[in-house]
N, C-alpha and C positions, 0 to 999 in steps of 0.2 A: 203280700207275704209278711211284713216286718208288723204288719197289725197284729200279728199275734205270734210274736217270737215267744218261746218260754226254753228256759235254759234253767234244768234241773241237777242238781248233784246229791242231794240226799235223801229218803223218806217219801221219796215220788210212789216208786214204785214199790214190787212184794216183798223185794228185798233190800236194805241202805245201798248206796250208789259211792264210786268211788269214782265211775267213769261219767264225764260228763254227755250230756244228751244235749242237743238243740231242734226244738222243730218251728220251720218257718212255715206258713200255712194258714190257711182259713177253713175252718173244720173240718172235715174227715175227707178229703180230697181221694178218688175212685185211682189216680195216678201217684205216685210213692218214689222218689227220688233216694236212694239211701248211700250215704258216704261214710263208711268205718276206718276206723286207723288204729294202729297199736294193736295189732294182736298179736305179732308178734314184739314184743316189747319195745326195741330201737326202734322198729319203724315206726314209731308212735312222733318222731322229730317230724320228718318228712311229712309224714300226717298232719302235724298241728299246721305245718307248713300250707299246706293244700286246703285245709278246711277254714284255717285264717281269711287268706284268701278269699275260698268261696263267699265266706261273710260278708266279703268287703267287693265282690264284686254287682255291681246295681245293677249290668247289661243281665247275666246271667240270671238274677234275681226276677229282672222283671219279664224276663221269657219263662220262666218257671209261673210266676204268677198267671200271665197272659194266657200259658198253658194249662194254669189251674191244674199243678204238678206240685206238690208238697216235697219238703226236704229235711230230710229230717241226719245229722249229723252226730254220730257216736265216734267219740273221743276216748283214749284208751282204754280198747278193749280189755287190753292185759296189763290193770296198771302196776301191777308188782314189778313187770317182765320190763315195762317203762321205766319205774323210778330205778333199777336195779342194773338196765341196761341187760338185761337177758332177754333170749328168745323163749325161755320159759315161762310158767306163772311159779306160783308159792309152791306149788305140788309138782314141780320139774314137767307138767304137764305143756306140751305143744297144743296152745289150744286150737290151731288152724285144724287138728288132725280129733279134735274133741268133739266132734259135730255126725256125730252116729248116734245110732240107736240103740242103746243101751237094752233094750229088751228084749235083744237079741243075742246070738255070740256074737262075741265081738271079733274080729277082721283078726285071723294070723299071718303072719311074717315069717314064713320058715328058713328064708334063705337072709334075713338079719338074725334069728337064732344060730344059725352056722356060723355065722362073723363076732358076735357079740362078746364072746371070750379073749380074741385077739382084739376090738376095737377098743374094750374095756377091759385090760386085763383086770386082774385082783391087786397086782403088782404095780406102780406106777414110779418112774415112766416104764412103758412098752420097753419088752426084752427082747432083743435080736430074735429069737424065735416067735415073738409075735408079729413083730416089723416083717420075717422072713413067711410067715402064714397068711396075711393080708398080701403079700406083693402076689405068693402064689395062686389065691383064691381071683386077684385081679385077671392074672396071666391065663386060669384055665375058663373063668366064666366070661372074664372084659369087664372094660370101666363101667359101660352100661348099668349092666348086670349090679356091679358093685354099687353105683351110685341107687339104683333101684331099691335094693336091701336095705340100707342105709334110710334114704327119704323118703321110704312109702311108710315110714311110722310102724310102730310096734303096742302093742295092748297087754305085755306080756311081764315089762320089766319096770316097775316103775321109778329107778333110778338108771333105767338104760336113755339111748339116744331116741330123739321125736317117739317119745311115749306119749301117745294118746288120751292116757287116764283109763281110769276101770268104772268112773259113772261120770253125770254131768258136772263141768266144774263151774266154780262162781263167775268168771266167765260168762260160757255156755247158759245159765239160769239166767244172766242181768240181761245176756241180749232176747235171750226167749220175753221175759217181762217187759223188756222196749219194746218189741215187737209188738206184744198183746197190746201195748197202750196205745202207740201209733199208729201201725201198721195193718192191723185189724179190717178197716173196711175198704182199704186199698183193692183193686180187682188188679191193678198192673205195676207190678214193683219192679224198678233195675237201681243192681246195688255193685256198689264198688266200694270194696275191698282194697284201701290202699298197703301195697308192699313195695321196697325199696329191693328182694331178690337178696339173692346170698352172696352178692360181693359187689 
């Protein structure tokens, strides 16, 4: 593997890079190891944490090798949402939820369109009567329900909660271009997705 590490950050790919790439590897390996971090922005610590690591560990390395399993490691995905310590990018876009198909409709949320006026009023802070609208929409639907509204993402609002975005964002484009570059003749990829979860 380490015969041909390459660690890119700028001008590699279709579009300038802000997130770093590494791929350890010996040409275009049929097997595809993929570890991301930072898409949502904080978890980008825990990430460097994890992928550090993996750099540094030789057993793991040389079982991937052995396997003739390539590893290819993307570092903040979301680095706006990183340096800024958001779970957003620059466009208040959730990119976890950015990964649809745009040439399609896009996915509605009608029971976060219900909630959305009391979650965000126009007014800040929240008026007793917002505070008193959210406890009763809790009480007739449940927490579930509530939580569901809320974290299934929205395509609707673009300064509301876990908005989606309304096309691909830079994000979305720099991992599609890692992909095209690395990943391409891969026939078996397993990727991991590192998150640290919401609390």
């Amino acid at each position: 593997l380490p015969d041909e590490t390459m660690s890119k950050r700028s001008g590699a790919l279709e579009e300038p890079l802000s997130t770093d790439v590494a791929y350890l590897g010996v040409g275009a390996p049929e097997r595809l190891l993929i570890v991301s971090s930072g898409t949502h922005g904080p978890e980008g610590f825990s990430g460097s944490a994890v992928q550090s690591a993996t750099l540094n560990d030789g057993d793991l390395l040389g079982r991937a090798r052995a396997g003739q399993v390539g590893l290819l490691l993307i570092h903040a995905v979301n680095p706006y949402g990183f340096s800024h310590i958001r779970r957003v990018n620059e466009d208040n876009i959730d990119v976890n939820r950015n990964f649809v198909d745009f040439d399609k409709p896009l996915p509605v949320n009608a029971a976060y369109e219900d909630i959305e006026s009391f979650l965000l009023p126009c007014n800040w802070p929240p008026t007793a009567a917002d505070d008193a609208a959210l406890t009763d929409y809790i009480a007739s639907h449940g927490l579930r329900a509530y939580q569901a509204a809320v974290g299934a993402g929205q395509y609707a609002t673009p300064d509301g909660l876990f908005f989606g975005g309304q096309s691909p964002s830079w994000s979305n484009r720099t991992i599609r271009a890692i992909l095209k570059k690395y990943a391409t003749p891969a026939k078996r990829i397993a990727w991991v997705d590192l998150h640290t979860g919401l609390g």
